[in-house]
KOLVOVEX-847711 format. One record per residue (C-alpha): residue in three letters; residue number from 1; x, y, z. Coordinates in Angstrom, 2 decimals, padded with zeros to 5 digits. Example, Ala and Ser with C-alpha at 12.3 -4.5 7.8 and 13.67 -1.06 7.14 Angstrom:
! residues 2
+-----+-----+---------+---------+---------+
: res :   n :       x :       y :       z :
+-----+-----+---------+---------+---------+
: ALA :   1 :  012.30 : -004.50 :  007.80 :
: SER :   2 :  013.67 : -001.06 :  007.14 :
+-----+-----+---------+---------+---------+
This chain:
! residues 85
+-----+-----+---------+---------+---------+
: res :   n :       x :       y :       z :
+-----+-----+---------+---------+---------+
: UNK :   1 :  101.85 :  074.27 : -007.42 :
: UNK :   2 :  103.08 :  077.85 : -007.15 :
: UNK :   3 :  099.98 :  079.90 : -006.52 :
: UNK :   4 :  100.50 :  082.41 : -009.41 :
: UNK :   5 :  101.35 :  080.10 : -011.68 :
: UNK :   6 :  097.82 :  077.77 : -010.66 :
: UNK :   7 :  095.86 :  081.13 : -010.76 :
: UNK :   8 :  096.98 :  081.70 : -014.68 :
: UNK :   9 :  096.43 :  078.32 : -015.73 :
: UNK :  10 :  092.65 :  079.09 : -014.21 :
: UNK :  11 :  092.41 :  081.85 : -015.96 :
: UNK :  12 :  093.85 :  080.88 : -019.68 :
: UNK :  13 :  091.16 :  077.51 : -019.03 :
: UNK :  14 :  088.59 :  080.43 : -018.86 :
: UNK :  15 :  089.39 :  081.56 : -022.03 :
: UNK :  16 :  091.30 :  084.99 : -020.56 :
: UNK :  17 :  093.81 :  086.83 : -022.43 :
: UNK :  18 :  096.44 :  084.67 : -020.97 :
: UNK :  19 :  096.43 :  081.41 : -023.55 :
: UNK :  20 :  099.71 :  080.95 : -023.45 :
: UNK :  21 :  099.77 :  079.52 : -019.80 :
: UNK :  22 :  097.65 :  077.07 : -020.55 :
: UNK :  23 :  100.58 :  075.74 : -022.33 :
: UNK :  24 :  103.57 :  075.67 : -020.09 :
: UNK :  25 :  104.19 :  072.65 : -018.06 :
: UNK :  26 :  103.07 :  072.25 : -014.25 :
: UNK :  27 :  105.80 :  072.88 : -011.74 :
: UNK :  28 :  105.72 :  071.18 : -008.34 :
: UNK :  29 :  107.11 :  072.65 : -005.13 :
: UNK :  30 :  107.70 :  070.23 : -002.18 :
: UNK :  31 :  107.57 :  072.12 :  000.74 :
: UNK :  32 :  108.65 :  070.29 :  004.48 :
: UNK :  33 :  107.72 :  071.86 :  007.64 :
: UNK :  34 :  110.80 :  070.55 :  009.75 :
: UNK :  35 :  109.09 :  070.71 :  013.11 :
: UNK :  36 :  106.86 :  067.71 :  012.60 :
: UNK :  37 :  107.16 :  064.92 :  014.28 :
: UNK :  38 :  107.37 :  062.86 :  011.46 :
: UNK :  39 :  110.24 :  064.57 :  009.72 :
: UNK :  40 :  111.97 :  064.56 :  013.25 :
: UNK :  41 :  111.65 :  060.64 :  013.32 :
: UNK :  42 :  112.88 :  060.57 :  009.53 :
: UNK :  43 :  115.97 :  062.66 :  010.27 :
: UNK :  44 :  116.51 :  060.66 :  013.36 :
: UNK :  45 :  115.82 :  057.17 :  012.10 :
: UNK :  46 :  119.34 :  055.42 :  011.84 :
: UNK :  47 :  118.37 :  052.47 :  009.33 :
: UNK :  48 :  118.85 :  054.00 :  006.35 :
: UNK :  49 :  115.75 :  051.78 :  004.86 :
: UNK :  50 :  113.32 :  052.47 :  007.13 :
: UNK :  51 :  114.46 :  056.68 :  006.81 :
: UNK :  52 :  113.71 :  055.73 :  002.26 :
: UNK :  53 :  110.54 :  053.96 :  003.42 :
: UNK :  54 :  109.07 :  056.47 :  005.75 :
: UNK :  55 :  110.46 :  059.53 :  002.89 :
: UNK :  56 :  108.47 :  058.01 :  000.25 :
: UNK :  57 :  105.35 :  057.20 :  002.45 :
: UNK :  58 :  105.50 :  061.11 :  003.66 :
: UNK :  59 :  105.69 :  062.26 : -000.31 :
: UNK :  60 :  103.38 :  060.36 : -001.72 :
: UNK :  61 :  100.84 :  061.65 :  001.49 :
: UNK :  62 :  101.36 :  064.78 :  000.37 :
: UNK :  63 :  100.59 :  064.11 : -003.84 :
: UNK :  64 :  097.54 :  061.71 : -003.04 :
: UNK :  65 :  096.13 :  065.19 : -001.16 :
: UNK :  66 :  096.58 :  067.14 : -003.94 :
: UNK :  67 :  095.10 :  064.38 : -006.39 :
: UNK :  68 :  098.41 :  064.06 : -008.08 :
: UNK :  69 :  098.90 :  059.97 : -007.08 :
: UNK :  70 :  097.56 :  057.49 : -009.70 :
: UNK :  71 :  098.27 :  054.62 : -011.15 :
: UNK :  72 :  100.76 :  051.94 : -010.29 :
: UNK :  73 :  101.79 :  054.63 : -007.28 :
: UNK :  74 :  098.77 :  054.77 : -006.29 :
: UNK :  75 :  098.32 :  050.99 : -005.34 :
: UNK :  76 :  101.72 :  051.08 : -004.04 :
: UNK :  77 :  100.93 :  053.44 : -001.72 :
: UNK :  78 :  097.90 :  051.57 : -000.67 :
: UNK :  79 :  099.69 :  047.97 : -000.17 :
: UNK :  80 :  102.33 :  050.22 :  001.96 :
: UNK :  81 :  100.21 :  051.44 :  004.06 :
: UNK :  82 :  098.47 :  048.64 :  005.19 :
: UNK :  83 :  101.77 :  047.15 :  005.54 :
: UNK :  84 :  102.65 :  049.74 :  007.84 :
: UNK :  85 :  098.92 :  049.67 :  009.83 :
+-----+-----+---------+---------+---------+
């Protein structure tokens, strides 16, 4: 979540002047840092499958650490990673 954005929702849940944040919707920013090795072994993956499979493994990572997988994802994630272990 942008980090101005996150700081007036805080602040309008506090009861602040700023009320009307509290009301817009939560925007998301995915941010990759291309020098990991696991993006390198996405990009370089040739079966497209395993390159989907690995993607969606690597997003949903990154939403379970901000406590934004639940649900139906959530045990989907689970099964898919033990498939993978």
């Amino acid at each position: 979540m942008d980090e101005f954005m996150r700081r007036m929702k805080e602040m309008a849940a506090m009861g602040g002047g700023m009320g009307f944040y509290g009301s817009m919707p939560d925007n998301y920013k995915v941010i990759i840092n291309g020098n990991h090795k696991l993006i390198s072994r996405i990009v370089n993956e040739e079966n497209e499958e395993v390159q989907a499979e690995l993607s969606k493994q690597a997003f949903d990572l990154a939403l379970l650490s901000q406590g934004l997988l639940t649900g139906a994802e959530l045990t989907e994630f689970v099964n898919r990673s033990v498939n993978l272990i």
